[in-house]
C-alpha positions as CSV (number, residue, x, y, z in Angstrom):
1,X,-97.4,8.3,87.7
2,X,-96.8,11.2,85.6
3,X,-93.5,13.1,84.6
4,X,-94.0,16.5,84.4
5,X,-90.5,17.4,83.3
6,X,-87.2,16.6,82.4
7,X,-84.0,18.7,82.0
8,X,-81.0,17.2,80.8
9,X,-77.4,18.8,80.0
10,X,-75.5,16.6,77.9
11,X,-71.5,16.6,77.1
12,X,-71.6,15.3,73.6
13,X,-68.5,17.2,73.4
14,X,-68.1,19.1,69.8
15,X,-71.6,18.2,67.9
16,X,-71.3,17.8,64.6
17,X,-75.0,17.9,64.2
18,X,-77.3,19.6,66.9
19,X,-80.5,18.4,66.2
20,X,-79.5,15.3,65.4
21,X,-77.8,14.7,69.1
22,X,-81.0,16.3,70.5
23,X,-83.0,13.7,68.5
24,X,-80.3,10.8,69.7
25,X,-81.0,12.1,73.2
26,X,-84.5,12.3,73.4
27,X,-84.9,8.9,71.9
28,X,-82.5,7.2,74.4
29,X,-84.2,8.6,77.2
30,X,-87.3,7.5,76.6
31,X,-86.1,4.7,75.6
32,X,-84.5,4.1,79.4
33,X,-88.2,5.3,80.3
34,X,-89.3,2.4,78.9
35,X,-87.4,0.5,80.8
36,X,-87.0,1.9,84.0
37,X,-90.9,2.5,84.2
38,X,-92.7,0.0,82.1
39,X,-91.2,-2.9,80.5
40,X,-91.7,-6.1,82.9
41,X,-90.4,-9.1,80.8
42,X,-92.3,-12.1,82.1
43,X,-91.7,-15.8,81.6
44,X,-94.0,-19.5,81.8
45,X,-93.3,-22.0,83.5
46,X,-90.7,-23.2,80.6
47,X,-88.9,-20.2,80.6
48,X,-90.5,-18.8,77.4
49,X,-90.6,-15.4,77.4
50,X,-94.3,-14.2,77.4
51,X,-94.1,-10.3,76.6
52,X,-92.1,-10.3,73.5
53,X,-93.9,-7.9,71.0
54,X,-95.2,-4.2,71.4
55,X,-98.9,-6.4,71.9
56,X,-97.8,-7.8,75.5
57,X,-95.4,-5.5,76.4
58,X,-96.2,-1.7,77.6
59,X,-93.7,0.6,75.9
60,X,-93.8,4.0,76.7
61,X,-96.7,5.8,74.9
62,X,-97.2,9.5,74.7
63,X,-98.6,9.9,77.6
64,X,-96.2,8.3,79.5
65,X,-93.4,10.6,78.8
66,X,-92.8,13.7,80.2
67,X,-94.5,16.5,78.3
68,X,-91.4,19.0,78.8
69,X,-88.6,17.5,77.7
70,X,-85.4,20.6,78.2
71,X,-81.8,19.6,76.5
72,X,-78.8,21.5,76.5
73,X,-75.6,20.4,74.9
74,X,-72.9,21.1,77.3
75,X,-70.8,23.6,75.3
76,X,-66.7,24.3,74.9
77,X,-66.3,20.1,76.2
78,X,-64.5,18.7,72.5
79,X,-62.8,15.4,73.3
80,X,-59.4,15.5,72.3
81,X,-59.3,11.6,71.3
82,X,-63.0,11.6,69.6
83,X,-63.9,11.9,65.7
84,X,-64.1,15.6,65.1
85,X,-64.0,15.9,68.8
86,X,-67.4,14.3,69.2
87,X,-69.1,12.3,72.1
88,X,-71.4,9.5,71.9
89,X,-75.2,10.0,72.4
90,X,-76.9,6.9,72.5
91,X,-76.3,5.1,75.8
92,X,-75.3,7.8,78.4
93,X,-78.7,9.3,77.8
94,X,-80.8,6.2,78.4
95,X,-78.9,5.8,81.7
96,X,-79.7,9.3,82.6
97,X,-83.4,8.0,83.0
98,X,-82.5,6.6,85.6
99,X,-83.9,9.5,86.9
100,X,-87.7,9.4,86.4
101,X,-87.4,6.0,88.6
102,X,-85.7,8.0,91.3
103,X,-88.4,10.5,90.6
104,X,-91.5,8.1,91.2
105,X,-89.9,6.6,94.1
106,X,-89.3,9.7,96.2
107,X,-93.1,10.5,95.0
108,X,-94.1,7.7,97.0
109,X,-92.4,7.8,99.4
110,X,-93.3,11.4,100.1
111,X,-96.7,10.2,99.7
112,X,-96.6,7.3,102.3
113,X,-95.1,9.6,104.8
114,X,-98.1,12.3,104.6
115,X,-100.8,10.1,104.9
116,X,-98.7,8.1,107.8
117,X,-98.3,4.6,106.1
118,X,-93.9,5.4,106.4
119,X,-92.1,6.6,109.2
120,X,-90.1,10.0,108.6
121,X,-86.7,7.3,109.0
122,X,-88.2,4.9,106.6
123,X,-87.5,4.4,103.5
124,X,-89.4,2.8,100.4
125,X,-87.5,1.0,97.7
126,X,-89.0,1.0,94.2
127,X,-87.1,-1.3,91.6
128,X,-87.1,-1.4,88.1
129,X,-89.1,-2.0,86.4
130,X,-91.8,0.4,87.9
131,X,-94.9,-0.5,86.5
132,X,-98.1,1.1,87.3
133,X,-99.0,-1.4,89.4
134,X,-95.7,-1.9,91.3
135,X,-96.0,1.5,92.3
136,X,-99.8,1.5,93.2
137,X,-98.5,-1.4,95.9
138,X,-96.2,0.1,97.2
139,X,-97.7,3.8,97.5
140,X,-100.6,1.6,99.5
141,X,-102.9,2.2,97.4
142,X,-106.4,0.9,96.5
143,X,-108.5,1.3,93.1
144,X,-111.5,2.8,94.9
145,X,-109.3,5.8,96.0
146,X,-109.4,7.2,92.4
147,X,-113.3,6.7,91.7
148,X,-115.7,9.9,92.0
149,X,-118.5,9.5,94.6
């Protein structure tokens, strides 16, 4: 799956920094990229957790994020009850990736229904994480569809 795009408008309220905020929100939604699209924790039989390091567990790389990334600050917003009228930036934007999980499922589902594998009233639920290969299943799929004769 590949995210072309992202445009985000962000109420950080007054910034007291710009590029800074930017930075904040461009980290935390990748960071919910991560996690929406790629980070399956799995556990043995004991309950130890098997993909705990950057070796056995797929963070986003930079391919994986999308290579237009558009952020506006959301301007004339100052909150009345914040520091300098400010706004947080670290969590609201790693919710907002929500998005690119949203995105991939309609993408499949769009895709099932042209080739006639979902009814137009169907619908196919994608949950997070979305790895590659969750989605692969689910778009139905098979390897040999991407070789070159």
């Amino acid at each position: 799956m590949n995210l072309v795009r992202s445009d985000l408008l962000f109420d950080c309220g007054y910034s007291l920094s710009p590029l800074m905020d930017i930075g904040q929100i461009e980290g935390g939604f990748v960071q919910g990229l991560g996690y929406y699209l790629f980070e399956e924790l799995k556990y043995d039989d004991q309950g130890k957790q098997l993909t705990d390091s950057t070796w056995t567990l797929s963070p986003p790389g930079p391919l994986d994020i999308p290579s237009t990334i558009n952020i506006e600050l959301l301007a004339n917003s100052p909150n009345v009850n914040g520091v300098l009228s400010s706004k947080a930036t670290g969590e609201p934007p790693l919710l907002a990736s929500g998005s690119g999980l949203f995105a991939c499922e309609d993408a499949v589902q769009q895709s099932l229904k042209e080739r006639g594998k979902l009814a137009p009233s169907q619908y196919a639920t994608l949950r997070a994480p979305a790895t590659p290969q969750q989605i692969q299943g689910l778009a139905a799929t098979s390897y040999s569809e991407f070789l070159f004769q």
